[in-house]
N, C-alpha and C positions, 0 to 999 in steps of 0.2 A: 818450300820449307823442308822438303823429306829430303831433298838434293839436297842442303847445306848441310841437314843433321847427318847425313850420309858419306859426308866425305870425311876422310882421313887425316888423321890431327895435322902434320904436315901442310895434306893441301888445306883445311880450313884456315891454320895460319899467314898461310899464304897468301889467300884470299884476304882473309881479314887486313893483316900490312897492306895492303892496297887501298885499304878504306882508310887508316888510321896508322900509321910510322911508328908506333908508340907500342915494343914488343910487351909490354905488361899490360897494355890494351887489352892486345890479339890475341893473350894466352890467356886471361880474363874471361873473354867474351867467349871464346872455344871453350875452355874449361867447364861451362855451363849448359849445355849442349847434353842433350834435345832441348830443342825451344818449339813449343806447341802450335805457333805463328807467331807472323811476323812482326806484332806488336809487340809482344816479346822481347826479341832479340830488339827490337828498335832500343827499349825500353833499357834494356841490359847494356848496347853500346851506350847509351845515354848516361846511365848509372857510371861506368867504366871512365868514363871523359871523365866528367863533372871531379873524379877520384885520381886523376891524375897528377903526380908530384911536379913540379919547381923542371926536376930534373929530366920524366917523362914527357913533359908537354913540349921543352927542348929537344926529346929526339923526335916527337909524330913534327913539331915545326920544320929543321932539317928534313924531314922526309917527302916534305912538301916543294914544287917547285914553280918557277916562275915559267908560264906556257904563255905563247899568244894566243888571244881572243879568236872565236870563230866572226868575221865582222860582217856576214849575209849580205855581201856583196859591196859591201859601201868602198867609194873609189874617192880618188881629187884630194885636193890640198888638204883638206879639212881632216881629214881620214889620218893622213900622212903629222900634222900636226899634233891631232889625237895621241899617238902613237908616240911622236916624241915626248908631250909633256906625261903619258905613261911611263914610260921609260926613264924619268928627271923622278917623277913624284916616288915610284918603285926604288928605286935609288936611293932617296932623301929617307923613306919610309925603313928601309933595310938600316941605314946610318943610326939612326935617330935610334928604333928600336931592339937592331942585331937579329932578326928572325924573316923572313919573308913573308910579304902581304899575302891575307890569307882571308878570301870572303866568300861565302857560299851564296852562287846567282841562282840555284834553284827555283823555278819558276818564273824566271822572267824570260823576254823572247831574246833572240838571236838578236837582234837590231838594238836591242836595250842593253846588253852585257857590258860594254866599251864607254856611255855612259854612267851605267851602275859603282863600276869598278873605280874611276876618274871620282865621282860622287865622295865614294867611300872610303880611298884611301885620303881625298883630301881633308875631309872630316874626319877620318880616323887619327892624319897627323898631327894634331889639337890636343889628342890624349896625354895624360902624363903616360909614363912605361906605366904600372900595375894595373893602370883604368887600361890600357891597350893591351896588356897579356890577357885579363880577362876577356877582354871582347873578342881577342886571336882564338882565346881558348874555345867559348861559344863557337865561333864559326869554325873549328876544326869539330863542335862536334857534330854542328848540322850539316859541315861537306860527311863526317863519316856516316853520319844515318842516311843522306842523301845516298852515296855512294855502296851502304848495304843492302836497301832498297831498289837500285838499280842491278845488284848482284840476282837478290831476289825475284827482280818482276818474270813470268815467263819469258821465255824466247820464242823465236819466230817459229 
């Protein structure tokens, strides 16, 4: 925590965009600073979301992008199949709502992600839009706490 309070408005911006797209986020969450630990600042990016406009949640969404899955070795048709009906569901999802699928796999294993995601967006696409902004909103703000928590944890 003395390393984040420590850096310079700049780089904590910078860092922060990395967790969250959304510059009234990340000038938010820096502007608050010192934060005495890390529940805190959790606390505060949490706050920050939740306060997010129509208009902000549309640029942390844009800032967000569509990566492939780490798949822990899984091979063969099955795999390959996976992969495309991802790739159909991603598509249909982007259509329907205009934003990019967007789910936080925090805590589950390497081998579960590829399921997880297949899971979620297809039950996600069931949503009307405002039930589905809200539920994009939530998981953009536990990828962001996930992701300032990973800022945080020591290094090697």
């Amino acid at each position: 925590m003395v390393r984040f309070n420590a850096l310079g408005h700049e780089e904590v911006r910078s860092a922060l965009l990395g967790c969250c797209g959304s510059r009234r986020w990340a000038e938010r969450v820096a502007a608050h600073r010192p934060y005495p630990d890390t529940e805190s600042l959790l606390a505060a990016s949490d706050e920050a979301c939740y306060d997010l406009t129509a208009a902000e949640l549309d640029e942390a969404l844009a800032g967000e992008s569509l990566s492939p899955l780490p798949l822990a070795g899984a091979r063969g048709p099955a795999t390959l199949a996976a992969h495309t009906a991802l790739r159909a569901a991603h598509a249909e999802y982007e259509r329907r709502f205009r934003h990019v699928f967007v789910i936080c796999l925090d805590g589950y294993r390497d081998d579960e992600l590829l399921d997880q995601v297949l899971s979620g967006i297809r039950t996600r696409l069931g949503n009307e839009p405002e039930e589905e902004r809200a539920v994009a909103a939530d998981e953009l703000r536990r990828l962001a706490r996930g992701r300032l928590a990973r800022i945080l944890a020591p290094g090697p």
